[in-house]
C-alpha positions as CSV (number, residue, x, y, z in Angstrom):
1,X,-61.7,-51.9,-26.9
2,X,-60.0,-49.8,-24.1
3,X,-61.5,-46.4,-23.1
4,X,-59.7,-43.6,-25.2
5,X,-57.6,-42.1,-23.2
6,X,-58.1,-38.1,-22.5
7,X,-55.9,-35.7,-23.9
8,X,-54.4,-33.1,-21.7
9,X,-56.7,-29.9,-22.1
10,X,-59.2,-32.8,-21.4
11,X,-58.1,-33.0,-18.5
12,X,-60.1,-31.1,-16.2
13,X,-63.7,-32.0,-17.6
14,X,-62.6,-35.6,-17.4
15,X,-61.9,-34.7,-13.6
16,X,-65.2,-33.1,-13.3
17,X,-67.1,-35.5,-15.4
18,X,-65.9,-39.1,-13.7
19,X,-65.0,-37.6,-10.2
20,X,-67.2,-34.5,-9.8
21,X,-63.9,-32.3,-9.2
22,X,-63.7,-29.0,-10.4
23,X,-60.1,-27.4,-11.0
24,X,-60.6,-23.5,-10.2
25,X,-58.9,-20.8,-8.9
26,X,-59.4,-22.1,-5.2
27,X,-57.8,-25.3,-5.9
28,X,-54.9,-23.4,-7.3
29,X,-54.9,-21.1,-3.8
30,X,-55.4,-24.0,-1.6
31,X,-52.7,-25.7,-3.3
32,X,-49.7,-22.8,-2.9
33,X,-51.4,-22.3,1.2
34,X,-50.4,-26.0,1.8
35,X,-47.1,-26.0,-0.1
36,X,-46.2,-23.3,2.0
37,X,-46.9,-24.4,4.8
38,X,-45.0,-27.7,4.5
39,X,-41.9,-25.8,2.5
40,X,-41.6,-23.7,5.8
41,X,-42.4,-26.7,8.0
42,X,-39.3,-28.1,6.4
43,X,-37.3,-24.8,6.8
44,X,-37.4,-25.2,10.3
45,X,-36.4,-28.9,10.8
46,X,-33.2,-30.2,12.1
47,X,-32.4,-32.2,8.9
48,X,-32.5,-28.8,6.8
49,X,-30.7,-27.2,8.9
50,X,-27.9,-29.9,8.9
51,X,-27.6,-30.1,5.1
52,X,-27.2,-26.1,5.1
53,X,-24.8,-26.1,8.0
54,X,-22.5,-28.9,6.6
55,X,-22.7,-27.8,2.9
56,X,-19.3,-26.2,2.7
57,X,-17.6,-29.5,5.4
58,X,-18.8,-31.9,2.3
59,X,-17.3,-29.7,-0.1
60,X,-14.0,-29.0,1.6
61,X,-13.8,-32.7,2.6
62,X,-14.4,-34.0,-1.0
63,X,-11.4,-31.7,-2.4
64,X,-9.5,-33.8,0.4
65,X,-10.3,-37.3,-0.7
66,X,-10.5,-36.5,-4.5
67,X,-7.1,-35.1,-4.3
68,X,-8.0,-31.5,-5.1
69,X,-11.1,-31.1,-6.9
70,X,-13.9,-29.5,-6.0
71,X,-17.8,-30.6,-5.0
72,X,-20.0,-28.2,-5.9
73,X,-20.3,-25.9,-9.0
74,X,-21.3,-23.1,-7.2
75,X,-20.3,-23.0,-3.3
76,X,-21.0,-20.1,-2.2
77,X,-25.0,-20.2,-4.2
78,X,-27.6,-20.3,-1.5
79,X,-29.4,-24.0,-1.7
80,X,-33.1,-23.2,-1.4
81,X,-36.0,-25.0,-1.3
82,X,-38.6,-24.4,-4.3
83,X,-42.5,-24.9,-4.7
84,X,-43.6,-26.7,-7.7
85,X,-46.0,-24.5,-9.9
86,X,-49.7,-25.6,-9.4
87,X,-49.7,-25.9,-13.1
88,X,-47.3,-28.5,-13.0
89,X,-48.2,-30.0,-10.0
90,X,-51.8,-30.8,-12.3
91,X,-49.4,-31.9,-15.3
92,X,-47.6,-34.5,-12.8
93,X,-51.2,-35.6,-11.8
94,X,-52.3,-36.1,-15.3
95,X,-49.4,-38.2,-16.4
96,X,-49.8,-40.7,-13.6
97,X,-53.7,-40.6,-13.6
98,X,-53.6,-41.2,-17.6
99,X,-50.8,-40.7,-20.0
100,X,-48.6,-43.6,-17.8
101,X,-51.1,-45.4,-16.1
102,X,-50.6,-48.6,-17.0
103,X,-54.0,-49.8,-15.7
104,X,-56.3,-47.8,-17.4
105,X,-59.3,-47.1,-17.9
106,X,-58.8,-48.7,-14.0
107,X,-57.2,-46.3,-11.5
108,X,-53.0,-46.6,-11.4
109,X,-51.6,-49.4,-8.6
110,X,-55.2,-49.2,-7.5
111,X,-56.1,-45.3,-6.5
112,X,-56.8,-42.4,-8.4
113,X,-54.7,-39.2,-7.6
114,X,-57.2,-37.0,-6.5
115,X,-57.5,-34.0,-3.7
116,X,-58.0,-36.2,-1.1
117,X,-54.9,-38.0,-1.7
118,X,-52.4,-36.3,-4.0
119,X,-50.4,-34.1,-1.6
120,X,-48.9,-37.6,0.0
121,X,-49.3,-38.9,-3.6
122,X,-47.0,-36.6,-5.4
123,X,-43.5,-36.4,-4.0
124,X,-41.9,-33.6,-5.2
125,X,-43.9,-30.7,-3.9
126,X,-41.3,-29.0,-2.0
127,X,-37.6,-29.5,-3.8
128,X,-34.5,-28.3,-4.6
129,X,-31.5,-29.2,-6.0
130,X,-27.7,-29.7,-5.3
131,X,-25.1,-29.9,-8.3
132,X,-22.0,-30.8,-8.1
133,X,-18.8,-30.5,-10.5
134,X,-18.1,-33.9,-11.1
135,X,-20.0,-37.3,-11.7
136,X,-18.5,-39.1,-8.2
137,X,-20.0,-36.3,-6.4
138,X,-23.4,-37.4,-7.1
139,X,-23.0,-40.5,-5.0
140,X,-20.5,-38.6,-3.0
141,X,-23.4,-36.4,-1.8
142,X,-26.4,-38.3,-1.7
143,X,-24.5,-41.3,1.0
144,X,-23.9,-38.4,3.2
145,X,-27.4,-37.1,2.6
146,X,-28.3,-40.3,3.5
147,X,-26.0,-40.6,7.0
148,X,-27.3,-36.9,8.2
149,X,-31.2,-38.7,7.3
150,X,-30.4,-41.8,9.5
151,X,-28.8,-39.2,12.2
152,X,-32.5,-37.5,12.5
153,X,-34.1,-40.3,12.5
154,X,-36.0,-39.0,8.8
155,X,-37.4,-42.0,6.1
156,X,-35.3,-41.5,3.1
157,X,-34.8,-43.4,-0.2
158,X,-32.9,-42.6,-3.6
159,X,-33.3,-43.2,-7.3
160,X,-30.7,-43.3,-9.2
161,X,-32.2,-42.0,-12.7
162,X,-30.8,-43.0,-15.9
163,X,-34.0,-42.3,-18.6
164,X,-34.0,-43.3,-22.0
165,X,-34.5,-39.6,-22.8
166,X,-30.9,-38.8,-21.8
167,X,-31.7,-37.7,-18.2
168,X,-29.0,-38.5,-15.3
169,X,-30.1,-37.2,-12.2
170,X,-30.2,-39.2,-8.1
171,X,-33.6,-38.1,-6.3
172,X,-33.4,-38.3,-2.9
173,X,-36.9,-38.4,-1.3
174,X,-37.1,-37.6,2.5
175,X,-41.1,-38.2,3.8
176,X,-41.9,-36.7,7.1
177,X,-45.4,-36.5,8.7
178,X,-46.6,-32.6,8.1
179,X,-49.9,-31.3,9.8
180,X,-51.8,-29.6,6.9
181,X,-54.7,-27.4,6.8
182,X,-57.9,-28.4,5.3
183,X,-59.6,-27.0,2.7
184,X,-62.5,-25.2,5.0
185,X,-61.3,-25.4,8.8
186,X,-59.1,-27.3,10.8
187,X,-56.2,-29.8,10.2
188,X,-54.7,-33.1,9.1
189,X,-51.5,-34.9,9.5
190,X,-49.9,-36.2,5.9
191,X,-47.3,-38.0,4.7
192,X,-45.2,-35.9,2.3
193,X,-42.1,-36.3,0.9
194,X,-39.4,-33.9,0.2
195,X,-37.7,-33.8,-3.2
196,X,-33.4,-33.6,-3.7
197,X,-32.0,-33.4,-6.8
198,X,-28.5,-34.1,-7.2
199,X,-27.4,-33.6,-10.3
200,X,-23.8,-32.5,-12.5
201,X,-23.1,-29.0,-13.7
202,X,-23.4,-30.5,-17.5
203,X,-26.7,-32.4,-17.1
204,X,-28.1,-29.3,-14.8
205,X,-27.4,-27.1,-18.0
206,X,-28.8,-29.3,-20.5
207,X,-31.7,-29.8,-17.9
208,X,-32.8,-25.6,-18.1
209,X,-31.9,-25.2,-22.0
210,X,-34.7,-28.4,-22.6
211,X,-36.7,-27.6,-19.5
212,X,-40.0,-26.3,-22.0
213,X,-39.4,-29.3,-24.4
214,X,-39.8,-31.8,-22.3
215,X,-42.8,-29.9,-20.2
216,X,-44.5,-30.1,-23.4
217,X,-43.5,-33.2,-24.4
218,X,-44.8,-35.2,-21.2
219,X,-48.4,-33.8,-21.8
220,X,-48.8,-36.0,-25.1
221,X,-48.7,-39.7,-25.2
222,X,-46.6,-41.7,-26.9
223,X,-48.1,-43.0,-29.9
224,X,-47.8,-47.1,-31.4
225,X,-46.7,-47.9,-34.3
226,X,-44.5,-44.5,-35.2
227,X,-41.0,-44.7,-35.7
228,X,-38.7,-44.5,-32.6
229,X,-36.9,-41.8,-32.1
230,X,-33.8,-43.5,-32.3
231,X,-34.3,-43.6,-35.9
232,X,-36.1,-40.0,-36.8
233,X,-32.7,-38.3,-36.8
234,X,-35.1,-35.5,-37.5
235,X,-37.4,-34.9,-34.5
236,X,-36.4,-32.4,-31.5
237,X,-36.1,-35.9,-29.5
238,X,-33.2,-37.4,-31.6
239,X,-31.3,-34.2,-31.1
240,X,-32.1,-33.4,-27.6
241,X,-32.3,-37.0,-25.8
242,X,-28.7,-38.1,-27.4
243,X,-27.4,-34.9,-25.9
244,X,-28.5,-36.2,-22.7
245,X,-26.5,-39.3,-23.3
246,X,-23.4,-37.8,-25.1
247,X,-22.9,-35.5,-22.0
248,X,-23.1,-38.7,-19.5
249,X,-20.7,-40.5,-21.5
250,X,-18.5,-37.4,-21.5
251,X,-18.5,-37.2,-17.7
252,X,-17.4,-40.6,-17.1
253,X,-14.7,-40.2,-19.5
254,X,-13.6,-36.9,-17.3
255,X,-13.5,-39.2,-14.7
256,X,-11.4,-42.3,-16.1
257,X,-9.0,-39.6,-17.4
258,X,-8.7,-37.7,-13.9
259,X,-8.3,-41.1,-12.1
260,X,-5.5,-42.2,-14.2
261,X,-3.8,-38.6,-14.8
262,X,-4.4,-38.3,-10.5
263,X,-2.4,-35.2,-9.0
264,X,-4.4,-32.2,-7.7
265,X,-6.3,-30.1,-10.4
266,X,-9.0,-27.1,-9.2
């Protein structure tokens, strides 16, 4: 029989019970000093500085090849670059250590993610996100992310994300090597990657309106044997992931209808 596996306010004592790691207030400092660090690493790089120069060129070009509509839903918000919370950061950790490790009670693809590991381990540290108007400008944007990537000479690679929950998203990772500081003194070169978003203004909406459901949601695991949700018309998951869905199938609808319609709309 298969080692239970732990629940999430488990978490932490199964940390310090099987890998004699403790989670405290120091971890949580150390944490934020190196996401900072690599966040304004980043800041400073010529690929950053690229993406924000040419952000209005895509969107003023796009309006030109789609005929007049527009890129972005917002062009003149500032993009930034965001830290993820320590607290979710742990939650990330937990779902690949346990709740989708496929290999337990055995470490996943061969390696715990632990301290020593988990800031080239987790990829979206450092993120941000870029929404666009329309469905076509999510490829749109991500193959020119991908050309100003190849001009720098950075590592880049994309997923295309289509979830069963109802989540439509491409995330664009970029992985540079960052110089780190250690826990106690001194240094260490990482691997990290750099998270992109690019997403629609429908699915970014329905992303913050279900943004603490599904926080909750991916600290429990999902149990054999119940119904799927697919039939429990009742559950917060019928409701919510169909949404996900109805809204994709409504933006390639949007863009059948503007390809055959054609002419210039704003």
């Amino acid at each position: 029989m298969a080692k239970k596996k732990p629940k999430y306010d488990e978490y932490k004592k199964w940390l310090k019970d099987i890998h004699d790691i403790e989670i405290i207030n120091t971890t949580k400092l150390y944490y934020e000093r190196v996401a900072n660090k690599i966040k304004g690493v980043f800041e400073k790089s010529n690929l950053w500085k690229g993406l924000i120069s040419n952000y209005n060129s895509y969107g003023d070009q796009f309006y030109i090849d789609s005929r007049g509509y527009h890129l972005w839903s917002n062009p003149i918000e500032p993009v930034e670059l965001k830290i993820k919370s320590f607290d979710s950061f742990l939650l990330k950790t937990y779902r690949k250590n346990i709740l989708d490790n496929k290999d337990w009670p055995e470490p996943p693809k061969g390696e715990w993610i632990l301290p020593n590991n988990w800031f080239s381990k987790i990829n979206d540290i450092v993120r941000t996100s870029f929404v666009v108007k329309y469905l076509d400008g999510v490829e749109y944007v991500t193959k020119h992310f991908q050309l100003l990537c190849k001009e720098f000479k950075v590592t880049s690679t994309v997923d295309y994300e289509a979830k069963e929950e109802g989540y439509y998203a491409a995330h664009m990772y970029v992985t540079d090597n960052f110089e780190i500081p250690k826990i106690v003194l001194g240094t260490v070169f990482v691997n990290v990657s750099i998270e992109f978003q690019i997403t629609t203004q429908l699915q970014e909406v329905i992303k913050k309106l279900l943004h603490k459901h599904y926080e909750e949601r991916r600290k429990k695991e999902k149990l054999k044997g119940n119904i799927k949700w697919q039939w429990d018309y009742k559950s917060d998951e019928f409701a919510t992931n169909y949404l996900g869905h109805i809204l994709h199938y409504v933006e390639g609808m949007i863009m059948e209808r503007r390809g055959r319609i054609g002419g210039k709309k704003t």
